[in-house]
C-alpha positions as CSV (number, residue, x, y, z in Angstrom):
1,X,-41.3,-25.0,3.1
2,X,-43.5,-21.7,2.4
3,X,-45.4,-21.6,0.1
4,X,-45.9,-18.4,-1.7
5,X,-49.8,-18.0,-2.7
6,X,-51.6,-15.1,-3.2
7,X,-54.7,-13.7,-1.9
8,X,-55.4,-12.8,1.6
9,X,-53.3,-15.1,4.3
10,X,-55.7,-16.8,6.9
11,X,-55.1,-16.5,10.4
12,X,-54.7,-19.7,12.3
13,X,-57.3,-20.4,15.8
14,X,-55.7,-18.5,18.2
15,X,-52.5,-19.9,19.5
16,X,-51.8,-19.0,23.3
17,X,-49.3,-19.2,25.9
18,X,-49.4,-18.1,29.1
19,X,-47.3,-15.0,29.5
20,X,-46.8,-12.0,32.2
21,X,-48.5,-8.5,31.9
22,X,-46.9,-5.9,30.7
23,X,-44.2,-4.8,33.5
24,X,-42.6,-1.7,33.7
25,X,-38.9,-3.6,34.2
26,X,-39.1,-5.3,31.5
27,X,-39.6,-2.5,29.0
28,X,-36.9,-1.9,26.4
29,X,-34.3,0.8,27.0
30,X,-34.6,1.5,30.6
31,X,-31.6,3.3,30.5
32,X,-29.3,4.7,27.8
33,X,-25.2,4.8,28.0
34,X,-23.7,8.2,26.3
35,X,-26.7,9.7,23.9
36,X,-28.4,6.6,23.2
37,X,-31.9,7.7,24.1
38,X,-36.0,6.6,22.7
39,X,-39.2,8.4,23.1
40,X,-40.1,5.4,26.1
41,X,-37.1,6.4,28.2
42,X,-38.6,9.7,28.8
43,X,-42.5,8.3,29.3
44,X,-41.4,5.7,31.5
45,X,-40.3,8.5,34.1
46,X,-44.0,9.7,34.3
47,X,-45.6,9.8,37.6
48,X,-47.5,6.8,35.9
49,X,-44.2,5.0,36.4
50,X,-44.0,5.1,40.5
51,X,-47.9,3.9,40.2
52,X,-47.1,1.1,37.8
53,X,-43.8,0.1,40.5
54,X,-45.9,-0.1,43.0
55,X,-48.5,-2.4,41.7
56,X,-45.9,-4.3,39.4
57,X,-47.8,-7.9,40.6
58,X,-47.5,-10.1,37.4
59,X,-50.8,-11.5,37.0
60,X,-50.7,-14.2,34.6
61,X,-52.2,-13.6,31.4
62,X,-52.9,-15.8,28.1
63,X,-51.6,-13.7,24.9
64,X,-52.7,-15.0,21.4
65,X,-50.3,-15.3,19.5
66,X,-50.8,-13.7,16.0
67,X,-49.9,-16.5,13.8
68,X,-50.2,-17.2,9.9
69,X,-51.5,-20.8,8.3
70,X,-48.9,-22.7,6.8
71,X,-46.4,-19.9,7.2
72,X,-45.1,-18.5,10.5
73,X,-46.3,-20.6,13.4
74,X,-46.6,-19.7,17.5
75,X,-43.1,-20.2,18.0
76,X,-41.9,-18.6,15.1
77,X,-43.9,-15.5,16.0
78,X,-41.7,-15.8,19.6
79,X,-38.5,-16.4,18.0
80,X,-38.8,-13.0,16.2
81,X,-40.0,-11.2,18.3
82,X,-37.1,-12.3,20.9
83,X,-34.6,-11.6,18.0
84,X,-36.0,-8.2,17.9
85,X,-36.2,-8.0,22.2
86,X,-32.2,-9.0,22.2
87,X,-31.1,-6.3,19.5
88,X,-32.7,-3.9,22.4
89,X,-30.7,-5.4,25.4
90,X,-28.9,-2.7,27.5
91,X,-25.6,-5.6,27.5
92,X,-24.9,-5.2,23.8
93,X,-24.8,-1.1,23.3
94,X,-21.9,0.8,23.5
95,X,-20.7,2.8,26.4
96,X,-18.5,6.2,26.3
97,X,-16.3,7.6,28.9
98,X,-14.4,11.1,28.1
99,X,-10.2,10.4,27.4
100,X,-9.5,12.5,30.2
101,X,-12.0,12.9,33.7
102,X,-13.6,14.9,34.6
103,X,-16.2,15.4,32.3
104,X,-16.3,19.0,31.6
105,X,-19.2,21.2,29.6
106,X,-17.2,21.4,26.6
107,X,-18.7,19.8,23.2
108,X,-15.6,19.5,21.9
109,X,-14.2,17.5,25.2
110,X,-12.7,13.5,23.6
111,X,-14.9,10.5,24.4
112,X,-13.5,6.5,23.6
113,X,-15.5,3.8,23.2
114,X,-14.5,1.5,25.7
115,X,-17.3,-1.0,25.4
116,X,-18.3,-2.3,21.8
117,X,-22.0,-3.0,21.2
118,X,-22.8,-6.5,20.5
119,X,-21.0,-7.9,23.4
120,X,-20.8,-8.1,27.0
121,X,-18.7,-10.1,30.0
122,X,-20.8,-12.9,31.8
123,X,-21.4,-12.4,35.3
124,X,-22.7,-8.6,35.0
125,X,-26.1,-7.5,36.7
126,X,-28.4,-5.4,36.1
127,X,-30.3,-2.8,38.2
128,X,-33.9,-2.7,38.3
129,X,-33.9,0.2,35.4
130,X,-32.0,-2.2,33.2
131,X,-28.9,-0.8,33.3
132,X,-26.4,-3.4,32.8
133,X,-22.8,-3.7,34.0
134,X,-20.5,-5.9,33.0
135,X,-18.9,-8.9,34.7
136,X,-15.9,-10.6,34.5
137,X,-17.0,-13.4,33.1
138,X,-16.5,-15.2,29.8
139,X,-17.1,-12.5,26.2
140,X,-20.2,-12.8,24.7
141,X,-20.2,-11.6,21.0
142,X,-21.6,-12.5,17.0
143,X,-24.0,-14.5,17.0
144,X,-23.8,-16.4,20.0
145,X,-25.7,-13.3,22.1
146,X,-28.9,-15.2,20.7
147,X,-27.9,-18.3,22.5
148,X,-27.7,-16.9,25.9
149,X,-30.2,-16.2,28.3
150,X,-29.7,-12.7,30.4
151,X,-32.4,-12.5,31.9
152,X,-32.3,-11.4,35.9
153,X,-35.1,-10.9,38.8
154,X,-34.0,-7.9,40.3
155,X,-36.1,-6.3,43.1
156,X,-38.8,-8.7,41.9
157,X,-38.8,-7.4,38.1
158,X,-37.2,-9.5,35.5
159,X,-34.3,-7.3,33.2
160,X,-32.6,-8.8,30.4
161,X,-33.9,-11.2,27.2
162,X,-34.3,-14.8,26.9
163,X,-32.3,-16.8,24.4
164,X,-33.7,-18.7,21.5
165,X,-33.2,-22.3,23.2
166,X,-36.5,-23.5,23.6
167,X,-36.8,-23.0,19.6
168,X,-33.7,-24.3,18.2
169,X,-30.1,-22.6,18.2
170,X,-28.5,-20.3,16.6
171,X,-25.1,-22.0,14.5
172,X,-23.7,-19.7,12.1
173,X,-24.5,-15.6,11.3
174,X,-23.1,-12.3,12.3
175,X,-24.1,-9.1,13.9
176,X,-22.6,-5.5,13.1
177,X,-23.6,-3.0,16.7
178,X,-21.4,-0.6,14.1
179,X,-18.6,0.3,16.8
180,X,-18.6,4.0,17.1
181,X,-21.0,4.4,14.7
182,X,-23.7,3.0,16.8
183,X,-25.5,6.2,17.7
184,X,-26.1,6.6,14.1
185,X,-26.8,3.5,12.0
186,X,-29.1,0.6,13.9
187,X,-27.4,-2.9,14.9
188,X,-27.9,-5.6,12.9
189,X,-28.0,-9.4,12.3
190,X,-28.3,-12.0,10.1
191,X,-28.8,-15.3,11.8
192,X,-28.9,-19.3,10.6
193,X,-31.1,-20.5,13.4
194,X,-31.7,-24.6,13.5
195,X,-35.3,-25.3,15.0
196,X,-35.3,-28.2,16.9
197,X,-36.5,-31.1,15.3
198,X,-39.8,-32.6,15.5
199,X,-39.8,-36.2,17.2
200,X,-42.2,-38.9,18.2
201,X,-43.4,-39.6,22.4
202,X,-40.6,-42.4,22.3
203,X,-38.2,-39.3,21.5
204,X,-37.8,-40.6,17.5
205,X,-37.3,-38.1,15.3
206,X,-40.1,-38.0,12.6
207,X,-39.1,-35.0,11.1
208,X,-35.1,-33.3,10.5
209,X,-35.7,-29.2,10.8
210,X,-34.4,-27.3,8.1
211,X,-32.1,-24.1,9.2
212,X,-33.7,-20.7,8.4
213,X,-32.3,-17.3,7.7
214,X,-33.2,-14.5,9.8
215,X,-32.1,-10.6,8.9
216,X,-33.1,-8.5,12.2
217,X,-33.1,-4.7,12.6
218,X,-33.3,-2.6,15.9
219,X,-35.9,-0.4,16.4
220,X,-35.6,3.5,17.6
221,X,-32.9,4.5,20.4
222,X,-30.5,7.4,19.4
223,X,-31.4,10.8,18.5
224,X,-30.4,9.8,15.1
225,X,-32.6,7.4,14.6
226,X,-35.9,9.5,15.3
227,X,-34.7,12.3,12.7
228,X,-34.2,8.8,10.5
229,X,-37.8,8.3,10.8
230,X,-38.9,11.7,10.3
231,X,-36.8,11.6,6.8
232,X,-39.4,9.8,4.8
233,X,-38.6,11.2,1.8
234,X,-40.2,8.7,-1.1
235,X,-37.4,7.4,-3.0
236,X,-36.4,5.2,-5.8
237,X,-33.4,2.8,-5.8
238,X,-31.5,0.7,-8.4
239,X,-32.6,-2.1,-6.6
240,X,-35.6,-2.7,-7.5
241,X,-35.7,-0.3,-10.2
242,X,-35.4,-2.5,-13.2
243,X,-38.7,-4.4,-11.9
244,X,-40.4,-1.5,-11.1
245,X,-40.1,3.0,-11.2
246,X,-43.6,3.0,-9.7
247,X,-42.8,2.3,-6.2
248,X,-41.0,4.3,-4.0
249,X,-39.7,3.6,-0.5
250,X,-38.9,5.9,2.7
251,X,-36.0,7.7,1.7
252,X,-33.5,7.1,5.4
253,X,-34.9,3.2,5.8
254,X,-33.5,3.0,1.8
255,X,-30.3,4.6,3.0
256,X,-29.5,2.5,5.7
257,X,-30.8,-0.5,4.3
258,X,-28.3,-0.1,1.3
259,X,-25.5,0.3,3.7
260,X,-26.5,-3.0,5.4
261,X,-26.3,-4.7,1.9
262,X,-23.2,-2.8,0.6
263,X,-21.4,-4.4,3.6
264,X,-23.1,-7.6,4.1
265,X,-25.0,-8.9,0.9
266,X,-22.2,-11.5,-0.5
267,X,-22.2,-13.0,3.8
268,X,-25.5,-13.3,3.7
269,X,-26.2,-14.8,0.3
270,X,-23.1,-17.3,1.4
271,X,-24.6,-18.2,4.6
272,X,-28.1,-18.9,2.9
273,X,-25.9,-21.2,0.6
274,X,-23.8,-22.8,2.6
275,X,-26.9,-24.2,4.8
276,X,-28.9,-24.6,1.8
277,X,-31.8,-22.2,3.3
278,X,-34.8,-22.9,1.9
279,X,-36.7,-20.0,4.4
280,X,-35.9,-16.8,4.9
281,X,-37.3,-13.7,7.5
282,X,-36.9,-10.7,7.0
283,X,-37.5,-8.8,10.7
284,X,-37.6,-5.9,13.2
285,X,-39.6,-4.0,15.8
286,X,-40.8,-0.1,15.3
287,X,-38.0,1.1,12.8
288,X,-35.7,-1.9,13.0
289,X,-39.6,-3.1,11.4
290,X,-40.0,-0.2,8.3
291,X,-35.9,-1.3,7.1
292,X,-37.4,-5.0,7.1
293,X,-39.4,-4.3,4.7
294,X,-37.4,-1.9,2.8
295,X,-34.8,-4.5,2.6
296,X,-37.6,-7.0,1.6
297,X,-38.2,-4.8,-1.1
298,X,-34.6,-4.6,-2.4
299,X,-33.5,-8.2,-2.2
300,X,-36.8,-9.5,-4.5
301,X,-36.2,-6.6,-6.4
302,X,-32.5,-8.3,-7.0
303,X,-33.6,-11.7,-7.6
304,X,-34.0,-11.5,-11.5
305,X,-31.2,-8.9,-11.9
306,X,-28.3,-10.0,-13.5
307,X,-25.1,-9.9,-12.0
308,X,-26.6,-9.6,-8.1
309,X,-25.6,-11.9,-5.7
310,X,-29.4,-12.4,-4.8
311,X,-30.0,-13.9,-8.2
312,X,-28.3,-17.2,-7.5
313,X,-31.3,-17.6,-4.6
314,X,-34.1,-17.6,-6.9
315,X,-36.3,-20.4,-6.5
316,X,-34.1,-21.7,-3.6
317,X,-35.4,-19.3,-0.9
318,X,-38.9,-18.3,0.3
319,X,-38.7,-14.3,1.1
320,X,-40.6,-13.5,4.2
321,X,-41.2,-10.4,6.1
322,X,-42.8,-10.2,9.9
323,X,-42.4,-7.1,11.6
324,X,-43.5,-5.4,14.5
325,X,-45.1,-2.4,14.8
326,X,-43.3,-1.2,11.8
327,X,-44.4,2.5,10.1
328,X,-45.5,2.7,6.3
329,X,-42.9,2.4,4.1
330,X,-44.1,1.9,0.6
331,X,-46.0,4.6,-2.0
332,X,-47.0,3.3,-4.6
333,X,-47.2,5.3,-8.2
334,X,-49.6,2.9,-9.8
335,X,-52.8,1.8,-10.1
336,X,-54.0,-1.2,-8.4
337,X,-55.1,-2.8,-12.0
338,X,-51.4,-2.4,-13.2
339,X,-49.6,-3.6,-10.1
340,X,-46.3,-4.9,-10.9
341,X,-45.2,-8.0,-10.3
342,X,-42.6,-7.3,-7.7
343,X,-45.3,-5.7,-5.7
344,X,-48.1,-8.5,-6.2
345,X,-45.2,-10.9,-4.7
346,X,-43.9,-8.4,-1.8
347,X,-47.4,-8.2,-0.4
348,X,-47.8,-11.6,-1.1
349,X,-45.3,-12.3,2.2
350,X,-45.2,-9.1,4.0
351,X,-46.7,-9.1,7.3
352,X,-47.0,-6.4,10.2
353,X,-48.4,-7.4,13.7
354,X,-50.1,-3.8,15.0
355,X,-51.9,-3.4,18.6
356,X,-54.6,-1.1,19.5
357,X,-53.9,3.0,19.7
358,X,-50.1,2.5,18.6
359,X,-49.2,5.6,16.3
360,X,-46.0,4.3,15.1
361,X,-47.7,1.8,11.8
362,X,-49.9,4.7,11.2
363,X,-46.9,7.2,10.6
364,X,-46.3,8.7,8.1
365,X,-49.6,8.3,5.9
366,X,-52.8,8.2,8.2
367,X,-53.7,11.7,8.3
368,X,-56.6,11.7,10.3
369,X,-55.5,9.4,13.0
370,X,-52.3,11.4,13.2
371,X,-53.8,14.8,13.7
372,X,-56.7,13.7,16.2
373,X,-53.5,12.4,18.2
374,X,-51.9,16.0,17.9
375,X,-55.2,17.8,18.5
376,X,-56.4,15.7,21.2
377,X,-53.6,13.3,23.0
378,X,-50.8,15.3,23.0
379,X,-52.0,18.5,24.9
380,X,-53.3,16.1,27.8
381,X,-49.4,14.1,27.5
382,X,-47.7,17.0,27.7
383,X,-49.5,18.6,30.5
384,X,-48.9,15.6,32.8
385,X,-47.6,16.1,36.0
386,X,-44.2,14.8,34.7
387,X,-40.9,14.8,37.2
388,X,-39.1,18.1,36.9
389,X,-36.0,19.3,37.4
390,X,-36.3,22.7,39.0
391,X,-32.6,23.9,39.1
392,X,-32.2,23.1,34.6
393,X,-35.7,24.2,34.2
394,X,-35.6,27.2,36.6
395,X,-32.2,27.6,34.3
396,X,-33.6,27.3,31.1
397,X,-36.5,29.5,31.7
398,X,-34.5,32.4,32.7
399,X,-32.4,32.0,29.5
400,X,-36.1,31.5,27.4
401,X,-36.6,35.1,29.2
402,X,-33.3,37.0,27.7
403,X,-33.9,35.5,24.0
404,X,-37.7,36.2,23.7
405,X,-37.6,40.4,23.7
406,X,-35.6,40.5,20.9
407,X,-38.4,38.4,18.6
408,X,-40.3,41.8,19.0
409,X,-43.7,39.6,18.7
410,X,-46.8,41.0,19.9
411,X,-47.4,40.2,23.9
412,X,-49.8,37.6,23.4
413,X,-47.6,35.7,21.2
414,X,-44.5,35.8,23.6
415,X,-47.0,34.3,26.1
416,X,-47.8,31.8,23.6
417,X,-44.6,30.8,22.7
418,X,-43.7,30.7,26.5
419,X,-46.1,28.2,27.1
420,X,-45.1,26.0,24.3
421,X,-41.2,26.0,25.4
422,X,-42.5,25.3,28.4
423,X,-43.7,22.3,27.5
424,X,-40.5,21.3,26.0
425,X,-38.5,22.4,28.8
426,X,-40.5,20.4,31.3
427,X,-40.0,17.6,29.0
428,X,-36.4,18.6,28.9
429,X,-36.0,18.4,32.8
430,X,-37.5,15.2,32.9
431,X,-33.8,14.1,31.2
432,X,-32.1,16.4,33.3
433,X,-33.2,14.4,36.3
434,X,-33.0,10.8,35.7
435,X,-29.4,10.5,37.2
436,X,-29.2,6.9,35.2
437,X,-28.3,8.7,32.1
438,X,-25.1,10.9,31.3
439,X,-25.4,13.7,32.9
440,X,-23.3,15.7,30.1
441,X,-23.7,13.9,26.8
442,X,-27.3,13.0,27.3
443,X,-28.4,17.3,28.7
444,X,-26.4,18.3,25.9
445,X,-27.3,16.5,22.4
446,X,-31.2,15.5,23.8
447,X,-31.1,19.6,24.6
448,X,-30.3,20.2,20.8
449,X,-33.1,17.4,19.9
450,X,-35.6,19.3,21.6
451,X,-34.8,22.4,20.7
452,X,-35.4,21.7,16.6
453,X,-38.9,20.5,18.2
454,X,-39.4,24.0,19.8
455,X,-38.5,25.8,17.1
456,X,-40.9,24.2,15.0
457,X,-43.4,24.9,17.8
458,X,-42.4,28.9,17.2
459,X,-42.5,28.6,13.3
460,X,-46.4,27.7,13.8
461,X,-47.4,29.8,16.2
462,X,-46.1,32.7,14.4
463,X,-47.8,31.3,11.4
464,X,-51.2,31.2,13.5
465,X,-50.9,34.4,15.0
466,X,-48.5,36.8,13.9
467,X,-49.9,36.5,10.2
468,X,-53.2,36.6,11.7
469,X,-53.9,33.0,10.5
470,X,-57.1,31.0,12.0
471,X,-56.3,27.8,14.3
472,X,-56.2,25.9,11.4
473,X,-53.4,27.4,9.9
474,X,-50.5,24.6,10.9
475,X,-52.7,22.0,9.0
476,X,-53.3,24.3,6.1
477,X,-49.4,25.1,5.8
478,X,-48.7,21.5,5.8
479,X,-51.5,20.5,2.5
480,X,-50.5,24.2,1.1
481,X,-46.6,23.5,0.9
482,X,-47.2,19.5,-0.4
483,X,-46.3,17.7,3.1
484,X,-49.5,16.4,4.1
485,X,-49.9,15.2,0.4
486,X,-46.6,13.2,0.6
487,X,-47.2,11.8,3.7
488,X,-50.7,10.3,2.8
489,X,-49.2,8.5,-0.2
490,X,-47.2,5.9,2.1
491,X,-48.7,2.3,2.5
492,X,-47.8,-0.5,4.5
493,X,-46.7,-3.4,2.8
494,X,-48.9,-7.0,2.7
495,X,-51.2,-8.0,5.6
496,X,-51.5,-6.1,8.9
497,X,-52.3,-8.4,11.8
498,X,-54.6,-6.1,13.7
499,X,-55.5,-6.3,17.4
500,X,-57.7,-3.4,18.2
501,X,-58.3,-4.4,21.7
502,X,-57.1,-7.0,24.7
503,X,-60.4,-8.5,24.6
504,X,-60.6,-9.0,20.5
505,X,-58.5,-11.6,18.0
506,X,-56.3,-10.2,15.6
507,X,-57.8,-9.0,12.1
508,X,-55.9,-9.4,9.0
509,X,-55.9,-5.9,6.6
510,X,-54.9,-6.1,3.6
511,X,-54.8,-3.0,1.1
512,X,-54.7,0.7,1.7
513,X,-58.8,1.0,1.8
514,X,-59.2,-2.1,4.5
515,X,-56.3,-0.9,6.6
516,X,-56.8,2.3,7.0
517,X,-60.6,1.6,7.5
518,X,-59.9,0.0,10.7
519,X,-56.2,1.5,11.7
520,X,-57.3,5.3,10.2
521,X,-60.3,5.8,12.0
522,X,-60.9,7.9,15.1
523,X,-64.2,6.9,16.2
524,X,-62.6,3.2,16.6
525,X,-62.6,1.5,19.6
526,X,-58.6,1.7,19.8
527,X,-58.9,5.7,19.8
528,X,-61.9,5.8,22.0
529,X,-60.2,3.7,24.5
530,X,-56.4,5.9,24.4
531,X,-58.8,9.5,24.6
532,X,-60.4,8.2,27.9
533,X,-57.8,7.0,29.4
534,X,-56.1,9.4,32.0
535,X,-52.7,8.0,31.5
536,X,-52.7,8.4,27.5
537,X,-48.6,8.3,27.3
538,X,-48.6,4.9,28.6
539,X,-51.1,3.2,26.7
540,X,-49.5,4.4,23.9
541,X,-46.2,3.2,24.9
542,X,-47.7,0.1,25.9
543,X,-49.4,-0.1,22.6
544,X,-46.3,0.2,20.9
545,X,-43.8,-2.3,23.3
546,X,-47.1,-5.1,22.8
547,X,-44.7,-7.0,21.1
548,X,-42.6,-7.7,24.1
549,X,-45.7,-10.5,25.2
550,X,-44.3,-12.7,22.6
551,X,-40.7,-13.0,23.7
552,X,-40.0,-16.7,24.5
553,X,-40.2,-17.5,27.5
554,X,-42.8,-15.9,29.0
């Protein structure tokens, strides 16, 4: 059983397993059905990518595994994290074909689902990309995806996820993949997983495994789900409100997190019941990792409320949250001497595992990090020799060529804003040509994705230059109109498990001024190592995917 203690957890001796590099195959989303699409899909078609095919030799490597004394263990840490892999698994999303071929360039043209996510037919395969289709086999669905392994060798990369066999088994949860809606609210599970139990060299058993709970989030895949992440707005909710008004949450995780609950709190409080959990883990990578701990938040915020469901686990469960990678979540309106209660026992048991340059756990509230990687990083990712499509980006520029004359901005600035749209546009044609993807569904909504990018691109250089602003002008805008004042409000929750580098253990940060010591600062190793490093895109996508070393397994 956990125990819940305060004070600063203690990291055990580092716990290893030997585990493969990171490989390009085995990255999440390699490619998206209808306009399911992340931020990696687009890097991983760098000219990085062909280099990384070609010298795709899995050296083994030992991975330290970043475990907590007396509360989450080495093959807890996998189990999670292989929860979190399997949410990502190209088998379980949904797939869209138009109600009547061919697909035309109409918006309004009729799409049916006619694959449900959470589910696929054994005997499928996957290409080397990841793409999966599906067999003929046996259906696959609920809870049972986490029992199965899918994992394939194909062209000597390995696609798919493990299962959770070599821990335990997964008896008795749910998942919701959210039909049609899956574009727009991210899959979810809640999962009773028995660990195996502990027995003697005769093969007695010394030791009968209690069941835990885990409640899983995915991370970032639609369009939808980046403007989620953007949407940070500090809010406050009724459900924690009672304990506390001086902590507010990011405002999209708290919407989506109270649509999990409004259609799944009395299941999961029965299944915690009915298998008389006495551990619970609250889990997710990237955002799937941020509406952890919002829903962290909310349920201990519901234990002493009467009336919730929650209430009747008080004292019964142990509350536990280990995420991934997971953004800030939390401002807090208090000051540390008055902390409530509720807070004191959130970051009593909230854990976030972070590796090296990764942006993502320093968005939205490390300023300086976050700028130096706009200032610096971005230029040199954007100007990569990225793979083009000349016929849409030949297209798009001559369209970019009718609409700027009628700005009537001064010459240099139509040069300027040239060159930032073509920036997006090359990024743009990068869709355009990966053939994997939609050619229609994915052109046209990633098209309108960008766009809202470049128009924010044309909002600040007309702020720079048309009103005769100095370079600084974007950054003063943003502390001017309150942004930059918002954003640096947001903490993490708990401990950060920090690994700065390959070569160095992992750190635990506890507290705004310790983590953003080590996580805020630009002079760092982490930083020194991503602005020297020619291929900048991939070492912070790699930074960011770190997670996928854990996955049982390996």
């Amino acid at each position: 059983m956990l125990l819940a203690v305060g004070g600063w957890a203690s990291i055990t001796s580092p716990t290893r397993t030997t585990q493969r590099a990171a490989r390009r195959g085995d990255a999440l989303l390699r490619a998206v059905p209808t306009a399911m699409v992340g931020v990696e899909d687009i890097l991983r078609f760098s000219k990085y990518d062909q280099r990384r095919e070609q010298a795709s030799t899995a050296t083994l490597q030992p991975v330290e595994l970043p475990t907590v004394d007396g509360r989450v263990d080495g093959p807890l840490v996998q189990t999670l994290a292989t929860v979190c892999r399997k949410l990502y698994d190209h088998s379980l999303q949904t797939v869209f074909k138009p109600v009547d071929a061919p697909v035309n360039d109409k918006l309004e043209q009729p799409y049916e689902l006619v694959k449900a996510g959470g589910e696929y037919n054994e005997g499928g395969t996957y290409t080397a990309n990841g793409v999966y289709t599906n067999g003929k086999g046996a259906l696959v669905s609920g809870y049972d995806i986490f029992n199965k392994d899918t994992t394939q060798v194909v062209d000597g990369k390995t696609c798919g996820t493990a299962s959770l066999a070599s821990y335990g088994k997964v008896i008795d949860g749910f998942t919701d993949f959210h039909g049609e809606d899956q574009a727009a609210i991210p899959p979810f599970a809640a999962l009773i997983v028995q660990p195996k139990n502990e027995t003697s060299p005769g093969w007695r058993v010394v030791r009968q495994a209690d069941p835990i709970l885990i409640l899983a989030w995915r991370g970032s895949v639609t369009a939808l789900d980046w403007t989620n992440d953007a949407a940070f707005s500090p809010t406050l909710s009724t459900r924690w409100s009672t304990e506390t008004k001086q902590t507010r949450a990011h405002g999209a995780y708290v919407n989506l997190v109270e649509d999990t609950f409004a259609r799944h709190e009395d299941a999961i409080v029965a299944l915690a019941r009915l298998h008389k959990v006495k551990r619970a883990f609250f889990t997710g990578h990237s955002l799937g990792g941020g509406l952890a701990n919002v829903a962290h938040l909310a349920v201990r915020g519901q234990l002493n409320k009467a009336g919730s469901p929650w209430a009747e686990l008080k004292g019964k469960v142990t509350w536990l949250a280990y995420t991934f990678a997971a953004p800030q979540t939390i401002v807090r309106k208090y000051t540390p001497e008055n902390t409530p209660r509720l807070m004191a026992d959130l970051d009593d048991s909230s854990y976030n595992v972070v590796y090296g340059c990764d942006v993502v756990p320093r968005f939205p509230g490390m300023l300086k990090y976050l700028g130096a990687i706009v200032e610096i990083v971005a230029p040199d990712i954007v100007e990569d020799s990225l793979l083009i499509g000349p016929t849409l980006f030949g297209h798009a520029r001559r369209r970019l060529a009718r609409i700027a004359p009628p700005l009537r901005l001064r010459r240099s600035n139509q040069a300027s804003i040239k060159s930032k749209a073509t920036q997006f546009l090359t990024l743009l044609s990068v869709a355009s040509s990966i053939s994997l993807f939609n050619k229609f569904v994915f052109n046209k909504f990633f098209a309108i994705w960008l766009g809202l990018a470049f128009l924010v691109v044309v909002a600040v250089d007309f702020l720079k230059k048309e009103l005769g602003k100095p370079a600084e002008a974007a950054v003063e805008f943003l502390k001017e109109k309150g942004l930059a004042e918002v954003m640096g409000q947001f903490t993490h929750t708990g401990t950060v498990l920090y690994k700065e580098s390959e070569n160095q253990t992992y750190i635990p940060l506890k507290g705004k001024a310790a983590t953003e010591k080590k996580l805020d600062d630009v002079k760092g190793a982490a930083f020194k190592e991503l602005q020297d490093n020619e291929e900048k895109a991939k070492s912070l996508l790699d930074a960011h995917m770190y997670f996928e070393h854990f996955e049982l397994g390996k």
